[in-house]
N, C-alpha and C positions, 0 to 999 in steps of 0.2 A: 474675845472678839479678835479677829484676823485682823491685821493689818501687815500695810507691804511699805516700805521706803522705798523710795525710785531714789539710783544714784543718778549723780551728773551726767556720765554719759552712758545710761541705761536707756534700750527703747521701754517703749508702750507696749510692746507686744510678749516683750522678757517679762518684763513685773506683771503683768496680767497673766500669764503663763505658772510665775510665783506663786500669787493670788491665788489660783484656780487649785494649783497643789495642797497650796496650806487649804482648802478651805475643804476641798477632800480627805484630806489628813486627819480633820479634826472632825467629820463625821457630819456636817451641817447639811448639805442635800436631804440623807433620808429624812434626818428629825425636821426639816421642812416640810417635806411629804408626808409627811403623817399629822404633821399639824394641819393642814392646810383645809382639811374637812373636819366635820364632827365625827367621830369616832362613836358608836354607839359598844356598850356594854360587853355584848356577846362578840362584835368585831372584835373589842380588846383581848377576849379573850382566847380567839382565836389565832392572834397575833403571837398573844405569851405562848401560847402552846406548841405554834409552830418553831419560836425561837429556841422552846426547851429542846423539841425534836430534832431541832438542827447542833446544838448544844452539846447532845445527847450523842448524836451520832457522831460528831467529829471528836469527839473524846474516848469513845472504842476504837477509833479508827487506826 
């Protein structure tokens, strides 16, 4: 789980800028979006396929 400490005289706009870093960092966006619907079968597994493709290709690169 993310979490941000705000110092004393830290604004709102710093630590929420922090926030937003870490929470990018740690990858939670997409795995939200892919949660956020039902997934059926064959999307999954078009999904794997694409990631191998992508995988795949930036390791010959």
């Amino acid at each position: 789980m993310t979490q941000v400490v705000i110092g004393e005289n830290e604004g709102i706009e710093s630590a929420l800028r922090r926030f937003k870093r870490q929470v990018s960092k740690a990858g939670i966006f997409p795995d939200i979006k892919r949660k956020r619907h039902f997934e059926t079968p064959i999307e999954k597994r078009k999904r794997k396929a694409i990631a191998r493709r992508r995988k795949r290709y930036s390791r010959n690169a």
